[in-house]
MARMAR-476356 format. One record per residue: residue in three letters; x, y, z of N, C-alpha, C in turn. Coordinates in steps of 0.05 Angstrom, whole numbers, padded with zeros to 5 digits, always signed. Layout:
REM MARMAR-476356
ALAXYZXYZXYZ/...
REM end
This chain:
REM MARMAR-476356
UNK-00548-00342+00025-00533-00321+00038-00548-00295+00034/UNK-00549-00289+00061-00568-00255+00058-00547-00235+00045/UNK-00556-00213+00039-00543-00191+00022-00515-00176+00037/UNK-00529-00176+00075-00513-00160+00096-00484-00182+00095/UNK-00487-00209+00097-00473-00231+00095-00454-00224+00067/UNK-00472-00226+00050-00449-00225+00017-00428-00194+00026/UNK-00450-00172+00035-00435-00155+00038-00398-00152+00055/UNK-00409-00171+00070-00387-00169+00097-00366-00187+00087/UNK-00365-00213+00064-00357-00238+00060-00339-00215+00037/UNK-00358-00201+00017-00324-00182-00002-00319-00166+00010/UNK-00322-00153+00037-00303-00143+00043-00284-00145+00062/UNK-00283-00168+00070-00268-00196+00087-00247-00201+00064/UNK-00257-00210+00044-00235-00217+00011-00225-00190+00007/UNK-00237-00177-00001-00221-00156-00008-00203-00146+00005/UNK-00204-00144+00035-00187-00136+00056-00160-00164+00059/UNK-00163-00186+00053-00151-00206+00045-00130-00203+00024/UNK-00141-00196-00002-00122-00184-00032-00104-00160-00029/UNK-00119-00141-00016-00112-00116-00002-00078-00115+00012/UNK-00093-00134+00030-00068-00134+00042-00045-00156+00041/UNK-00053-00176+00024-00036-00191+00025-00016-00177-00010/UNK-00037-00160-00024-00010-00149-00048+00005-00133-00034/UNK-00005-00105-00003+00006-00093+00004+00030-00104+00012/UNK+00028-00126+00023+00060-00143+00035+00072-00159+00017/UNK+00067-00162-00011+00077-00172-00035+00091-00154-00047/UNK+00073-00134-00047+00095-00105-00058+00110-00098-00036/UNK+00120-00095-00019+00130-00095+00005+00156-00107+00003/UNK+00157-00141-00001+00175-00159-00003+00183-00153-00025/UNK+00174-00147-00045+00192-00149-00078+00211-00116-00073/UNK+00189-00106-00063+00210-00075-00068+00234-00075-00055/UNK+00227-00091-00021+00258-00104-00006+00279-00113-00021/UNK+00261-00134-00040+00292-00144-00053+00301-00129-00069/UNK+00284-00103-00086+00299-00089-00103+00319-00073-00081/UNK+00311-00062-00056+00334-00049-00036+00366-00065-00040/UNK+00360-00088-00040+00382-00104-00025+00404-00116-00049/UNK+00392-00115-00074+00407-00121-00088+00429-00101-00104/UNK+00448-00113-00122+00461-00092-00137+00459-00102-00164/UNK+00451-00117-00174+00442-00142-00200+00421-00125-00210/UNK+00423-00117-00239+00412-00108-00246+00381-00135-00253/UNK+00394-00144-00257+00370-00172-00267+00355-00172-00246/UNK+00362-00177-00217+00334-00179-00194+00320-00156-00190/UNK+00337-00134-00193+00328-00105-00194+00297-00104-00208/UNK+00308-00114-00230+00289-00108-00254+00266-00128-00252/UNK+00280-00156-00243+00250-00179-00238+00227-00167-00207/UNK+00248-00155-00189+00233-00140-00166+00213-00117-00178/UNK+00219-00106-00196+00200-00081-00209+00187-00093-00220/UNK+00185-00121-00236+00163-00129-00244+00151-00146-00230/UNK+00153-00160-00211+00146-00172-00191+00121-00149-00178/UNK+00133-00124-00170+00116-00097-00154+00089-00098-00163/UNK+00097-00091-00194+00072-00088-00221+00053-00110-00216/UNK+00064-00136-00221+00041-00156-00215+00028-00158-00204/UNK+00042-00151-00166+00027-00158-00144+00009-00131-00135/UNK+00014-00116-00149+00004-00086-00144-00027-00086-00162/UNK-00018-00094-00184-00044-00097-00206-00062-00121-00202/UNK-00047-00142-00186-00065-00168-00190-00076-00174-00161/UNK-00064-00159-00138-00079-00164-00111-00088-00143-00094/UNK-00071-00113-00096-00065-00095-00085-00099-00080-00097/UNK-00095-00074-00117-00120-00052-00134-00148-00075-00137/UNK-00145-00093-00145-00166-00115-00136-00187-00113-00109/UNK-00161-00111-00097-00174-00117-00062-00183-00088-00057/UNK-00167-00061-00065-00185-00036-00056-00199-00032-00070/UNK-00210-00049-00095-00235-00038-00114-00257-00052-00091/UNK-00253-00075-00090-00266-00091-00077-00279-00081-00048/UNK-00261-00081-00024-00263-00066-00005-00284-00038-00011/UNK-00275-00023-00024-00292+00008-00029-00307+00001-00037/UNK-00321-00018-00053-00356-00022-00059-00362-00040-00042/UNK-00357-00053-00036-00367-00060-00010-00379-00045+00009/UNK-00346-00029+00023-00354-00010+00048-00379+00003+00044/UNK-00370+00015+00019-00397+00036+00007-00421+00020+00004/UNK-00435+00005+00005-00458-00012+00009-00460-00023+00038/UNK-00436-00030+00051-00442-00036+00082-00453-00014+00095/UNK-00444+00012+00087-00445+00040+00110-00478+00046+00097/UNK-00490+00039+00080-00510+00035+00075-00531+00027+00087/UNK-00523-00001+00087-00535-00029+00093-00535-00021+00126/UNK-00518-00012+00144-00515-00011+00167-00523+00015+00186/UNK-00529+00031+00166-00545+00058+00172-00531+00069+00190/UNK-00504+00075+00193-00486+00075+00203-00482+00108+00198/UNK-00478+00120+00170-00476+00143+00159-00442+00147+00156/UNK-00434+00160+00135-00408+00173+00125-00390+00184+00144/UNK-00408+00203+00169-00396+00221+00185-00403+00209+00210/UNK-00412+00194+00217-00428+00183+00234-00411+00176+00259/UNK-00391+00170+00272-00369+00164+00281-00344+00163+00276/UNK-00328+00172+00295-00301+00167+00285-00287+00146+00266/UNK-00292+00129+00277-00278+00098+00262-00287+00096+00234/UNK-00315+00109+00228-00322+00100+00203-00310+00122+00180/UNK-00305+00147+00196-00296+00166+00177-00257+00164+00172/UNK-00252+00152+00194-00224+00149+00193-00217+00129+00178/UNK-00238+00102+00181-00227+00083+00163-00235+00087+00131/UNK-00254+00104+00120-00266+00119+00097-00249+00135+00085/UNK-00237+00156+00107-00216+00169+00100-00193+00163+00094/UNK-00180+00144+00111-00152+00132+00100-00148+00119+00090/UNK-00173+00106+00078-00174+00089+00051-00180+00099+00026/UNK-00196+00122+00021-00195+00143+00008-00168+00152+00006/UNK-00154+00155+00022-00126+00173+00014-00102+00159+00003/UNK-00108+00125+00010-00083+00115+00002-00094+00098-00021/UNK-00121+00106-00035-00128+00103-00053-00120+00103-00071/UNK-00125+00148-00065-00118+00163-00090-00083+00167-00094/UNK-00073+00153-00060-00044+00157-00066-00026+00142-00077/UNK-00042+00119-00079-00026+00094-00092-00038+00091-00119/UNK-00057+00100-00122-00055+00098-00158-00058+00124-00174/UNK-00034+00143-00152-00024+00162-00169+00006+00156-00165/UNK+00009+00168-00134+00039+00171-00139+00053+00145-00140/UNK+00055+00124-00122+00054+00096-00116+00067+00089-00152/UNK+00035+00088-00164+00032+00076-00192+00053+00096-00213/UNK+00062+00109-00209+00080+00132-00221+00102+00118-00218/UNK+00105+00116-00187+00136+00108-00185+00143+00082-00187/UNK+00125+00058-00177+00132+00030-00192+00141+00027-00226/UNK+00115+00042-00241+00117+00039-00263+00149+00048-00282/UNK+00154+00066-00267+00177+00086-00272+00200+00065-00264/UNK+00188+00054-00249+00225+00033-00241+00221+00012-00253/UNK+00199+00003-00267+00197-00025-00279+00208-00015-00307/UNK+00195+00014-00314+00208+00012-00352+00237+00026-00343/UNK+00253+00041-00329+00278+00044-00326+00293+00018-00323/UNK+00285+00005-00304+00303-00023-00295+00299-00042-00327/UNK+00280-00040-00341+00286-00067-00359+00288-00053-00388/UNK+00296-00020-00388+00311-00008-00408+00344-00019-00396/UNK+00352-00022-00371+00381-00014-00369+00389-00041-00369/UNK+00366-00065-00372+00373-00087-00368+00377-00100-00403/UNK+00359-00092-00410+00355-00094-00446+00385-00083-00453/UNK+00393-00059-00449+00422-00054-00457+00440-00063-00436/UNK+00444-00083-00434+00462-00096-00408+00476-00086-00390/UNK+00466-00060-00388+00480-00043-00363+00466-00054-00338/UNK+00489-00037-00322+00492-00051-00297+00474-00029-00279/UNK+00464-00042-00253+00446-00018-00238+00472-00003-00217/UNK+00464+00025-00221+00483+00044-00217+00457+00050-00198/UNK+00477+00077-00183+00462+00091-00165+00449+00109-00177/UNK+00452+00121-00192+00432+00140-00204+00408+00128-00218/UNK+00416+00108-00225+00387+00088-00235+00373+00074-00212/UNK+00381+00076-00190+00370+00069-00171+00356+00088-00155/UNK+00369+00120-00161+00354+00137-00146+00338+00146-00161/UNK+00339+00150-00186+00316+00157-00219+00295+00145-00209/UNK+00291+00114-00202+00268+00095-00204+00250+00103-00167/UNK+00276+00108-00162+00252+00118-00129+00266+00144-00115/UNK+00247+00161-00118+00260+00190-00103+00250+00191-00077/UNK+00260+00206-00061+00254+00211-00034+00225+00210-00031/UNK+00203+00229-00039+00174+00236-00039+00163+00198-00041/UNK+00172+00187-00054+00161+00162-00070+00163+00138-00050/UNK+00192+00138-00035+00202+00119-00019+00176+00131+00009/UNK+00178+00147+00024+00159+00156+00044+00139+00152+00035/UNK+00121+00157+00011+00096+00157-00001+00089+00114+00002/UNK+00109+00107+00000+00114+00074-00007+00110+00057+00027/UNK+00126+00070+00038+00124+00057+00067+00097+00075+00084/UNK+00075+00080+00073+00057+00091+00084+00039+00063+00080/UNK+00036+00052+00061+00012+00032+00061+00015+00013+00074/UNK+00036-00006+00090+00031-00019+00111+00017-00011+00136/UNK+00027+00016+00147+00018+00027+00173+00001+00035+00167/UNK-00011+00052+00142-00039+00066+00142-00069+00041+00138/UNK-00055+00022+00120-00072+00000+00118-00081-00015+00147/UNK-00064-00021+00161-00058-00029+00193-00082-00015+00203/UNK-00083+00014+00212-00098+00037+00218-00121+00037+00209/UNK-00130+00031+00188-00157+00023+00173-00172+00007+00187/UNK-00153-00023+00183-00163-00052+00204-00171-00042+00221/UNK-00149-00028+00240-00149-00027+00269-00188-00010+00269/UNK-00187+00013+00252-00215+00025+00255-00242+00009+00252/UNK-00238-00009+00230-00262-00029+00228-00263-00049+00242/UNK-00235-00060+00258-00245-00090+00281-00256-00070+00313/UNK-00238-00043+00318-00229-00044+00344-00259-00019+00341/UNK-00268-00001+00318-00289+00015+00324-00285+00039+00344/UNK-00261+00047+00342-00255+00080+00363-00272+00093+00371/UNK-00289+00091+00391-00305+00122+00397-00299+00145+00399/UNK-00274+00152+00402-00269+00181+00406-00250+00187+00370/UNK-00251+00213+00372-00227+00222+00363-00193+00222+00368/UNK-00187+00217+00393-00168+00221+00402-00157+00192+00389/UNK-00165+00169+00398-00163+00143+00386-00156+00135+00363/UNK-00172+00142+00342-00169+00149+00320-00142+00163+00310/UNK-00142+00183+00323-00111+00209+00311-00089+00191+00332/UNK-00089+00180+00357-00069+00158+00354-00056+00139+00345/UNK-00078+00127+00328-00073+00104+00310-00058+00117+00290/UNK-00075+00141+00274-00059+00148+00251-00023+00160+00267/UNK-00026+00170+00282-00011+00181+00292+00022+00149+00294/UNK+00013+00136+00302+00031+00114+00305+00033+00101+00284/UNK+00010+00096+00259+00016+00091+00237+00050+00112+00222/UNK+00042+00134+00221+00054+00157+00204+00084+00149+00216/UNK+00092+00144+00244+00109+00136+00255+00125+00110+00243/UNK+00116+00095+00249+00124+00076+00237+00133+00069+00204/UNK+00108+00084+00194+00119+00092+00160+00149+00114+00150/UNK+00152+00129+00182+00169+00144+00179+00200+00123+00182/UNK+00191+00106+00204+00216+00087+00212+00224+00071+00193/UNK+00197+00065+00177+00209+00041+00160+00220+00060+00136/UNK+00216+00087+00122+00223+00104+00108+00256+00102+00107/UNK+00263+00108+00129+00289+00112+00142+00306+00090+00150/UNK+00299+00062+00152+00312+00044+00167+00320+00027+00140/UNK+00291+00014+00126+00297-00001+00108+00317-00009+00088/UNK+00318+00023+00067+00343+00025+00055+00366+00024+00064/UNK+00368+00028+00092+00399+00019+00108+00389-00007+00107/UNK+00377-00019+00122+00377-00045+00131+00382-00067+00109/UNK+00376-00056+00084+00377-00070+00057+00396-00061+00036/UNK+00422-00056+00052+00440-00049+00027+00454-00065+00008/UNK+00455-00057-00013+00456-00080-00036+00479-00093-00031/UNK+00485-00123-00037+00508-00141-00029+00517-00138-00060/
REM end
């Protein structure tokens, strides 16, 4: 296997781990929406942690050294086109956004939920809004659509700008809908 080959094969995997923790964390945080049990609450926050630490950060370590040796390998350059700076960029951003704020606020609901679970209280709303505040919930439904927007830049290759700021543009949309819809759509039984 040539080097351009190894190159393209991790970041095929990594884009694989990437996205399949993005929709693992995705599904566990749903079920924390939908329940009122403090126990699933708390197995959903640690469920997040796992799939966040064991597929999610994996796959973008992965991915980013990669890319960063493909844009190399492909003499392509950093600024070089739209698609490459957009998909550089919004992987860069939900980088640094998910293993700040993202990683802030999982972690924050996994030691709240299995403090309130340790003292057999029950999940209340205030422990439910402690563990995810407004900024955190929007910051949270960004990595499906922005990750989406990434793909879309490395299969589909945008020539223009305009292309590009549509994608993001319908990403941010959709992160907004799911912001807004989910927690209705998943009210705890």
């Amino acid at each position: 296997m040539d080097y351009y080959t190894l190159l393209k094969f991790g970041h095929i995997v990594g884009f694989i781990l990437l996205g399949g923790g993005l929709l693992a964390v995705f599904m566990s945080e749903f079920q924390a929406y939908k329940t009122a049990d403090i126990r699933v609450f708390a197995e959903a926050a640690r469920y997040t942690a796992i799939f966040y630490d064991s597929l999610a950060v994996p796959g973008a370590i992965l991915v980013g050294i990669s890319g960063f040796f493909l844009v190399l390998e492909l003499g392509v350059g950093f600024f070089g086109d739209p698609w490459i700076v957009g998909m550089w960029g919004l992987f860069l951003f939900e980088f640094i956004e998910g293993n700040t704020v993202t990683r802030v606020q999982f972690r924050k609901a996994l030691r709240r939920s299995q403090d309130a679970l340790a003292r057999g209280d029950p999940l209340t709303g205030d422990l439910r809004d402690e563990a995810r505040g407004v900024f955190n919930k929007v910051t949270h439904f960004l990595d499906i659509p922005l990750f989406t927007v990434i793909v879309y830049c490395g299969t589909v290759r945008p020539e223009t700008w305009t292309h590009v700021l549509v994608a993001v543009g319908i990403g941010l949309t959709a992160a907004a809908l799911l912001a807004g819809l989910m927690p209705r759509l998943a009210q705890p039984r």
